[in-house]
C-alpha positions as CSV (number, residue, x, y, z in Angstrom):
1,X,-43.4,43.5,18.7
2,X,-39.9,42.9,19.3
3,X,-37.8,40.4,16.8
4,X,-34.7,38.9,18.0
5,X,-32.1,39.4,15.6
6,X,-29.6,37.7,17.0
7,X,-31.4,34.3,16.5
8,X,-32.1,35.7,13.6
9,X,-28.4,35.1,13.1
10,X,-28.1,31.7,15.0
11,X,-30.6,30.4,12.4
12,X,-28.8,31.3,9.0
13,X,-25.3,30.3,10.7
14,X,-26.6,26.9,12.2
15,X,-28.0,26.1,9.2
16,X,-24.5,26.9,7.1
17,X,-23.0,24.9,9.8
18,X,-24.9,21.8,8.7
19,X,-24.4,22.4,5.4
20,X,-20.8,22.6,5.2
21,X,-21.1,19.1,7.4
22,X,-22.9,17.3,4.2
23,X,-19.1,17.8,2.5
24,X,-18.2,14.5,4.7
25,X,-21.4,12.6,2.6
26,X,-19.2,12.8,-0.4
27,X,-17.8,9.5,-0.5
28,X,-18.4,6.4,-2.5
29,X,-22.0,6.1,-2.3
30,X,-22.5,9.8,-3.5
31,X,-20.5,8.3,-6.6
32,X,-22.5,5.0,-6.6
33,X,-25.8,7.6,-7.0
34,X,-23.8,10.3,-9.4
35,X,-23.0,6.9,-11.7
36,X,-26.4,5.4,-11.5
37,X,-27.9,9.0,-12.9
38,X,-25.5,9.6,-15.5
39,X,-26.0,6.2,-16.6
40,X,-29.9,6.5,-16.5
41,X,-31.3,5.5,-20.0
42,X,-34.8,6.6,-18.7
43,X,-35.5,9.6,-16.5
44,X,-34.3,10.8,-12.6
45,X,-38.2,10.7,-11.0
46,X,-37.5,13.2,-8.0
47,X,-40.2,11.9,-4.7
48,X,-41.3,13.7,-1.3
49,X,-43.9,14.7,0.8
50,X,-44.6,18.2,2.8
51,X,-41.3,20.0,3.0
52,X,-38.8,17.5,1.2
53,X,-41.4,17.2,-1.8
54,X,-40.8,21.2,-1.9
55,X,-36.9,20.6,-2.6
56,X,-37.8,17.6,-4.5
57,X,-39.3,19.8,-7.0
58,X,-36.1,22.4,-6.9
59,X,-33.7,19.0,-7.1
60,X,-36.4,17.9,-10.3
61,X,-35.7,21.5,-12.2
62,X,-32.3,21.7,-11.4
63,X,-31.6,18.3,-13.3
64,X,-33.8,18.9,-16.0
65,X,-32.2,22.1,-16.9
66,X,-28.9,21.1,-16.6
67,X,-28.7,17.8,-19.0
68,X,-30.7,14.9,-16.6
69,X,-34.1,14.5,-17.8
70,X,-36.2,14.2,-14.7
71,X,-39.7,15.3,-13.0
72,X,-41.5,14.9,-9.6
73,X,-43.9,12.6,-8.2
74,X,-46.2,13.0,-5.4
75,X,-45.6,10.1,-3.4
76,X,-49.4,10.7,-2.3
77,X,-50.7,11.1,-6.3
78,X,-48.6,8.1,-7.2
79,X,-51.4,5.8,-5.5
80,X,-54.2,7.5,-7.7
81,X,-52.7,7.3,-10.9
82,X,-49.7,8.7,-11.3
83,X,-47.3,5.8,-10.9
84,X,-47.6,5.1,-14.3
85,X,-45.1,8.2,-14.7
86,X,-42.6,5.4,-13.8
87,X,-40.6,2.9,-16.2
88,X,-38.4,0.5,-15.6
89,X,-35.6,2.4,-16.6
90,X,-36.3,5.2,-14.5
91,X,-34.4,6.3,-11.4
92,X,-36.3,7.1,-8.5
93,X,-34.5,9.3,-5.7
94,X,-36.3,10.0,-2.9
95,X,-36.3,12.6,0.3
96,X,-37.5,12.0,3.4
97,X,-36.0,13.0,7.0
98,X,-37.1,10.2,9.0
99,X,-37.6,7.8,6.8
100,X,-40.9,6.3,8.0
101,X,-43.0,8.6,6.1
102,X,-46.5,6.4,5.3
103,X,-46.7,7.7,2.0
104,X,-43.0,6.8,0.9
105,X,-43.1,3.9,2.2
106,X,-46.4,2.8,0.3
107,X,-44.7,4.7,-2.4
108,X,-41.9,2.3,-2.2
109,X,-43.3,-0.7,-2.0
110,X,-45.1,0.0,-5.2
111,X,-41.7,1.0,-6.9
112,X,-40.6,-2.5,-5.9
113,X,-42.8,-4.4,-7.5
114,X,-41.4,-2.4,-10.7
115,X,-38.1,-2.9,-10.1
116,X,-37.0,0.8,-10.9
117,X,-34.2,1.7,-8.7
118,X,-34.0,4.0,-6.1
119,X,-31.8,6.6,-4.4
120,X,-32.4,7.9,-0.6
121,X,-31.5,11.1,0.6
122,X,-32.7,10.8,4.4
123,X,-31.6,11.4,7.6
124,X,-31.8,7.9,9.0
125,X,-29.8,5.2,7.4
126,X,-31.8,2.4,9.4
127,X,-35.1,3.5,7.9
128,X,-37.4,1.6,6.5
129,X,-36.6,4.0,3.2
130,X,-32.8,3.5,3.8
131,X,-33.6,-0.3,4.2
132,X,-35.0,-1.2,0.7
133,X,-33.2,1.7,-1.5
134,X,-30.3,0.8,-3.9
135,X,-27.7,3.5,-2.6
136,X,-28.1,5.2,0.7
137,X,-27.3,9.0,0.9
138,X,-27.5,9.4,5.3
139,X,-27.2,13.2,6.2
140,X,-27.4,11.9,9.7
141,X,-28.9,13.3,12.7
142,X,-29.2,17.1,12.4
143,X,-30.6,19.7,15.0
144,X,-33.8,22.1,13.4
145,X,-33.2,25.7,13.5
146,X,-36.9,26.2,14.5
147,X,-37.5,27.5,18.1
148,X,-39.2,24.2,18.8
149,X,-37.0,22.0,17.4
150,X,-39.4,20.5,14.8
151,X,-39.9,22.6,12.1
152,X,-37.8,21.3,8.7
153,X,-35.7,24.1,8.2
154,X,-31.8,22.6,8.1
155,X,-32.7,19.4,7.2
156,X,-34.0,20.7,4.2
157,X,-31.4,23.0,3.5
158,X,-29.0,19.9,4.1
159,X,-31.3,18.1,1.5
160,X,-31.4,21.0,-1.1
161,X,-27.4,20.9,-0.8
162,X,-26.9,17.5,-1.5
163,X,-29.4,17.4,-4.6
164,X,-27.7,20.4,-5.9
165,X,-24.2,18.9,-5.5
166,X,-25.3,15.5,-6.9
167,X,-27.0,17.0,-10.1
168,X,-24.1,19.7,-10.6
169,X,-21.7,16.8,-10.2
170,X,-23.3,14.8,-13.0
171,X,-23.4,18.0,-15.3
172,X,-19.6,18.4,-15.0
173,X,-19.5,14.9,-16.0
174,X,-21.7,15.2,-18.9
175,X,-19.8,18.3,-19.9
176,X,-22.4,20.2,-20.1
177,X,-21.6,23.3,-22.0
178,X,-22.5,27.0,-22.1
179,X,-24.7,26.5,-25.5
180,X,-26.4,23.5,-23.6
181,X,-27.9,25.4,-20.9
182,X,-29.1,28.3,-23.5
183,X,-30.8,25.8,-25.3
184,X,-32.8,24.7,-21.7
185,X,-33.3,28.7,-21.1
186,X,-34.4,30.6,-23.9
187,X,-36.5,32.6,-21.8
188,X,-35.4,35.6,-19.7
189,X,-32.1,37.6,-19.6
190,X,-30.2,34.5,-18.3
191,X,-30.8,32.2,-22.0
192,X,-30.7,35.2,-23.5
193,X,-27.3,36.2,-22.7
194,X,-26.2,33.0,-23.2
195,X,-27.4,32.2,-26.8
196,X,-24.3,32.0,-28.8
197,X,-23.8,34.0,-32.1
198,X,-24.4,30.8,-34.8
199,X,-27.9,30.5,-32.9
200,X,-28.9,34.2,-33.6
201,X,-26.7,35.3,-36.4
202,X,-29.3,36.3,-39.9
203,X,-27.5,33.8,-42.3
204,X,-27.3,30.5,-41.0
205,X,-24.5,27.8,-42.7
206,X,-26.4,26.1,-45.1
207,X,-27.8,29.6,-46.6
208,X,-26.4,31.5,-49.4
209,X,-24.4,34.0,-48.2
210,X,-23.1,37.1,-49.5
211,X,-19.6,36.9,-50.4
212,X,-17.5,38.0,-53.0
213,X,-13.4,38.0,-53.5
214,X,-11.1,40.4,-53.1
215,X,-10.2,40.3,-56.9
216,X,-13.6,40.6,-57.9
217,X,-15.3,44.2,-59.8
218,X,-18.2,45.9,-58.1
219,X,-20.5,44.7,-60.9
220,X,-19.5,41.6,-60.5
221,X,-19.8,41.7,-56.8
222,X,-23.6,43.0,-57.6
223,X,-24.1,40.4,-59.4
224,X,-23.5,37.3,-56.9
225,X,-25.2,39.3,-54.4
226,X,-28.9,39.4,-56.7
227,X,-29.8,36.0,-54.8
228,X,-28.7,36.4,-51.2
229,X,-31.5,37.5,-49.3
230,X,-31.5,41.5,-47.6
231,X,-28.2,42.3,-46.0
232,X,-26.7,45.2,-45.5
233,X,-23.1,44.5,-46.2
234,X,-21.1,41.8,-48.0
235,X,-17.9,39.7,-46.8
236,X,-15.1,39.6,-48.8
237,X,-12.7,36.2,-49.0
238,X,-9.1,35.8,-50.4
239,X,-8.6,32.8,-52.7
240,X,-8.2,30.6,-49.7
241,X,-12.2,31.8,-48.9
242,X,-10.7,33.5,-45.4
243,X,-12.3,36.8,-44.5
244,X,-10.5,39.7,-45.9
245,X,-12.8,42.8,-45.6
246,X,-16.2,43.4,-45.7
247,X,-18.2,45.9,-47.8
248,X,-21.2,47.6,-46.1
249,X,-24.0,49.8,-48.2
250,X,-22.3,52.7,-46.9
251,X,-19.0,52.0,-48.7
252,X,-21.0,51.8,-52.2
253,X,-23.2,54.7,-51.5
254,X,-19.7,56.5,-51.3
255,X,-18.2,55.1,-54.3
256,X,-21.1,56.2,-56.4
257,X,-21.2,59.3,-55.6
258,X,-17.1,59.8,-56.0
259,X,-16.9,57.5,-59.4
260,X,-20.5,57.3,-60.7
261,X,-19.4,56.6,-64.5
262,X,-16.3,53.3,-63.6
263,X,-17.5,52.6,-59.9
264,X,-18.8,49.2,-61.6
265,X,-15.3,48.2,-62.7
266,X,-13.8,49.7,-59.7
267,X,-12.1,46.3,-57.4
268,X,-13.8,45.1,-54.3
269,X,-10.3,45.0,-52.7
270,X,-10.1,49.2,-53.3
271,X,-13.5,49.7,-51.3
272,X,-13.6,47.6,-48.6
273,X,-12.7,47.6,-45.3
274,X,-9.9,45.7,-45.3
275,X,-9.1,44.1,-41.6
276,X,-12.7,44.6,-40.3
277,X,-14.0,43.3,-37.0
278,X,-14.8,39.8,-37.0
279,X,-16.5,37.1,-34.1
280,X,-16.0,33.5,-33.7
281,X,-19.3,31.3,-34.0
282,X,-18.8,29.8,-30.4
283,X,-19.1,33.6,-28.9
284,X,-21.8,34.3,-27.0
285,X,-24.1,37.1,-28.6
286,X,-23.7,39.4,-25.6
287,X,-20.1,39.6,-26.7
288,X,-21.3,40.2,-30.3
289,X,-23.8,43.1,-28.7
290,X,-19.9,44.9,-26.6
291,X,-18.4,44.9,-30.7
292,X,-21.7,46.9,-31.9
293,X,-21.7,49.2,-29.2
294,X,-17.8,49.6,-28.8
295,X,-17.2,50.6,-33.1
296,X,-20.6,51.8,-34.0
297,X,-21.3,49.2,-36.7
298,X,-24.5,47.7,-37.8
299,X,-22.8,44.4,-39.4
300,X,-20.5,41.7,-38.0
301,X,-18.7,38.9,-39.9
302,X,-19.3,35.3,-37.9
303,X,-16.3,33.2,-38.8
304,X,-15.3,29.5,-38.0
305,X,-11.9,28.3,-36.5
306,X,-10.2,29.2,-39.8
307,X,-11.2,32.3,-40.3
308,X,-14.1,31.5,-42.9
309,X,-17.2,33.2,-43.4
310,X,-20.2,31.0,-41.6
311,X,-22.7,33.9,-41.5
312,X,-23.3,37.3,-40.5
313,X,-25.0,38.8,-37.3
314,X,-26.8,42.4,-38.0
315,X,-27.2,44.2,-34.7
316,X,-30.9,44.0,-35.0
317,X,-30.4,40.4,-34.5
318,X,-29.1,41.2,-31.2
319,X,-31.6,43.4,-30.6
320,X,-34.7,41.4,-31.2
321,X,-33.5,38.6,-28.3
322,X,-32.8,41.8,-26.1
323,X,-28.9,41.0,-25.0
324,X,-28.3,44.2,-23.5
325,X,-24.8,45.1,-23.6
């Protein structure tokens, strides 16, 4: 068996070819279609049959993780059932090549009749699919990869492209941020190394946390500490309540065994460690995980925009949503 590369090659380049040619669709209609989904008060329903439901369903996920709520419908199971997936408010964008497809255009007519809108991505902008849609997205005529000539292979690939740009474009717009998309992934290595520290950090805002001030005694710093729940170390605060120091288990178990008899009158401000490494609550927790690993401590300070204590993040935090630094 002999496999000929070099078409091989003509395949992946003709197909990159046509893709770089669907820059030219970008053009007031792609906005007309980028406005009418960011402005959708219901959800993008993403439609196709055979090899254009296949990228439908890519096109569906990549909105729905990325701030569009949206999810496919068989143009086929629509007629038994499933139309009722559909409301008015809904946006339906649908692919199809040619156009003519009999299922779309059953599936179309049915749409009508609810008066959802609808988007086409096709290939032919005098289809029948072209014809009764609301905005018109017309890769034009394109030439198939396949040896024969009919196989969907940069059409598709044309198709997938011009999904991916028109969801993406709409994200930007939304502004779709870092902590967004970790809230859509929490799964995997990819949401995990985008959770930020104020979602995985072991005192939360609204807890008690364990703080003491600089002028305080280490009795007294005992004392407040009683009803914070198991930590390992305590932040200190100036009297403006920004982060001064923070005193870790280690520090005390050192005091004691220097000063046993006046280490409770001794000064929080004398046995901290004044200066100590601190992260921002926006951060993501990888970059909490490169602190731990880079100064070999157990215990990091999570402060706001002013330098205030918010919380504290304890390595094992990182650990336990396995961020891998």
């Amino acid at each position: 068996m002999k496999f000929d590369i070099d078409y091989a090659k003509k395949v992946i380049a003709s197909e990159g070819k046509a893709v770089s040619s669907m820059a030219g669709l970008v053009g007031p209609q792609f906005v007309a279609a980028a406005e009418m989904i960011y402005n959708c008060q219901g959800s993008v329903i993403v439609s196709g049959i055979g090899k254009a439901g296949i990228i439908g369903q890519k096109i569906s996920a990549t909105m729905a993780s990325t701030g569009t709520p949206s999810h496919f419908l068989h143009p086929a199971e629509a007629i038994h059932g499933d139309l009722g997936k559909l409301r008015k408010k809904d946006i339906l964008l649908i692919l199809s090549y040619g156009g003519e497809t009999d299922e779309v255009i059953r599936l179309i007519n049915m749409v009508k009749q609810l008066e959802v809108k609808m988007i086409a991505i096709t290939g032919d902008d005098e289809s029948r699919l072209a014809e009764h849609s609301d905005v018109v997205l017309c890769m034009g005529k394109l030439d198939e990869a396949c040896p024969l000539g009919v196989a969907p292979s940069v059409s598709t690939t044309c198709m997938l492209a011009v999904g991916d740009a028109l969801a993406l474009m709409v994200m930007k717009a939304r502004k779709f941020s870092v902590e967004d998309y970790a809230r859509f992934h929490p799964g995997g290595s990819l949401g995990a190394r985008l959770i930020t520290v104020e979602q995985s950090m072991m005192f939360k805002s609204n807890e008690k946390l364990p703080l003491a001030n600089v002028d305080d005694t280490i009795g007294e710093m005992i004392e407040k500490s009683k009803l914070v729940k198991r930590h390992g170390a305590v932040m200190t605060v100036d009297a403006q309540g920004r982060l001064a120091g923070i005193l870790t288990d280690a520090d005390l178990r050192r005091l004691f065994s220097e000063k046993l008899g006046d280490a409770f009158s001794c000064k929080v401000a004398d046995v901290m460690t004044s200066g100590c490494k601190r992260i921002n609550k926006s951060a993501l927790a990888s970059e909490a995980m490169a602190i731990f690993h880079k100064h070999r401590i157990d215990d990091l300070p999570v402060v706001d925009d002013d330098d205030r204590p918010i919380g504290m993040i304890d390595v094992q935090d990182i650990v336990a949503i396995k961020i891998v630094g």
